[in-house]
C-alpha positions as CSV (number, residue, x, y, z in Angstrom):
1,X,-66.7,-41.7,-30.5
2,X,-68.2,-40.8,-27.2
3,X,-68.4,-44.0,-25.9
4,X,-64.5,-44.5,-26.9
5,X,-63.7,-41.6,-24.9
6,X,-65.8,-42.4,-21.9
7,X,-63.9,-46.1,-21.8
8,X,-60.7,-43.9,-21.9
9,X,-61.8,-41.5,-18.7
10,X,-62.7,-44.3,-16.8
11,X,-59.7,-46.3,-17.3
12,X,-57.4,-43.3,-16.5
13,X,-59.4,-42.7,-13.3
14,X,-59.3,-46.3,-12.4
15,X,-55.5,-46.4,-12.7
16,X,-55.3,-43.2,-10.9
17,X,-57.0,-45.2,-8.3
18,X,-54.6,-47.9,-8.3
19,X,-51.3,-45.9,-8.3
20,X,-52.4,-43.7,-5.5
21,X,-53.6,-47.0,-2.9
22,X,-50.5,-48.5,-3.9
23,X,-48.6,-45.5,-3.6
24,X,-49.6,-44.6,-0.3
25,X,-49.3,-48.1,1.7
26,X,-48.2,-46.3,4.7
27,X,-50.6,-49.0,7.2
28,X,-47.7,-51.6,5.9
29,X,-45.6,-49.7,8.8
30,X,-45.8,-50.3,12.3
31,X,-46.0,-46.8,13.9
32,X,-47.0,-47.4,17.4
33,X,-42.4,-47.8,17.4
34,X,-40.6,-45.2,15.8
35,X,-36.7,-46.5,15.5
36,X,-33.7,-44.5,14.8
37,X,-30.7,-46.0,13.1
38,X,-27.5,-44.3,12.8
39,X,-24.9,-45.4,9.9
40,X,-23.4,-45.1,6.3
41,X,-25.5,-44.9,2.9
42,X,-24.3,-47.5,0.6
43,X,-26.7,-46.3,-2.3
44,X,-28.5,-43.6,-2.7
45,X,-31.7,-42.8,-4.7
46,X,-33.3,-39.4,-4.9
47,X,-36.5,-40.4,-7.2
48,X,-40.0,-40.7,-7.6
49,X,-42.4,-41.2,-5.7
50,X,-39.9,-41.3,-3.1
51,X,-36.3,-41.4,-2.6
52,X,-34.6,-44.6,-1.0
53,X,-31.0,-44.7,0.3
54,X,-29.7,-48.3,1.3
55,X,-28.2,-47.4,5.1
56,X,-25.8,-49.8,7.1
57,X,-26.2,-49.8,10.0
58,X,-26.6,-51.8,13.8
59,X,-24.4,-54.6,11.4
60,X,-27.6,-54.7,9.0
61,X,-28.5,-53.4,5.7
62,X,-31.8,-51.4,5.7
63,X,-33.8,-49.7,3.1
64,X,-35.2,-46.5,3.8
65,X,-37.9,-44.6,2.4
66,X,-37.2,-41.1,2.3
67,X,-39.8,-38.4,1.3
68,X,-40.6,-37.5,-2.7
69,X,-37.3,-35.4,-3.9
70,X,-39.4,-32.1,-4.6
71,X,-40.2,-32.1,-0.5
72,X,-36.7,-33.1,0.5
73,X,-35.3,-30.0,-1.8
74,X,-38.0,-27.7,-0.8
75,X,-36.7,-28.5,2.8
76,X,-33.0,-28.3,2.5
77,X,-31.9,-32.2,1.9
78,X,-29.9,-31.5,-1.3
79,X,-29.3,-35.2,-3.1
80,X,-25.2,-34.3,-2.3
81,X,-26.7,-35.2,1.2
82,X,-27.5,-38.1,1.0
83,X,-24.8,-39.6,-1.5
84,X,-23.0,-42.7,-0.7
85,X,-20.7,-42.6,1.9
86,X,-22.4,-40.2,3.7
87,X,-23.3,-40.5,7.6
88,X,-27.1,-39.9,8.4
89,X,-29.2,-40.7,11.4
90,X,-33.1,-41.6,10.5
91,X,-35.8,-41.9,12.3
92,X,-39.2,-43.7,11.3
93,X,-41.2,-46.3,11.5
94,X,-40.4,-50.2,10.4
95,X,-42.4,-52.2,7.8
96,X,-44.2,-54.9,9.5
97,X,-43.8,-58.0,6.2
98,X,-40.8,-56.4,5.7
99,X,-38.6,-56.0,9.0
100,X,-35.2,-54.4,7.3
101,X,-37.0,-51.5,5.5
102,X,-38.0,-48.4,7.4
103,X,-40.0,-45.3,6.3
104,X,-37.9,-42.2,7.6
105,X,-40.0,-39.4,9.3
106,X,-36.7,-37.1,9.5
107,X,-33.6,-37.5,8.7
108,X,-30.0,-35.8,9.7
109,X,-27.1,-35.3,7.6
110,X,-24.2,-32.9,8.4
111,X,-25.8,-30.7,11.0
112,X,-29.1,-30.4,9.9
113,X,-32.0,-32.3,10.8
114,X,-34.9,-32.2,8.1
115,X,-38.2,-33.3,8.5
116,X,-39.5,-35.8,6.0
117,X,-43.5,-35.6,6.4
């Protein structure tokens, strides 16, 4: 029974492991550049690990990886925010394998300007 539950512990630990490397891949960005892009959200997602809004904008379709929902609330970017349709300027850094996604260090919508990190 012990040895059931020890083979249980470790496999939840090394999953743990996995999720959080995975999870925070933030090396995949290149962030000697920081890039801000101006434009239109054509689909919004405010989920976890982290929200992503599709943004058009310099006549190309970007992804961007906003911050976990729980941070973005605590800091005053309600999901209404960032709905479709809505204007927002971002700022962050741009994956290097994957040149039309950028994770967002801040973010403005309306006239506030919330920091992401």
């Amino acid at each position: 029974m012990i040895t059931i539950l020890k083979r249980i512990i470790l496999s939840c630990l090394l999953l743990n492991l996995v999720i959080a490397h995975a999870h925070h891949g933030w090396s995949e960005y290149d962030q000697t550049k920081t890039v801000k892009l101006t434009g239109t959200i054509t689909q919004s997602g405010y989920e976890h690990p982290h929200g992503v809004v599709k943004l058009n904008a310099d006549g190309k379709s970007w992804t961007i990886v906003l911050a976990p929902p729980f941070r973005m609330e605590n800091r005053g970017l309600s999901k209404s925010d960032i709905a479709n349709g809505a204007q927002v300027t971002v700022e962050g850094y741009i994956n290097r394998s994957q040149p039309d996604e950028l994770r967002a260090e801040r973010i403005t919508a309306g006239n506030k300007t919330v920091e992401l990190r």
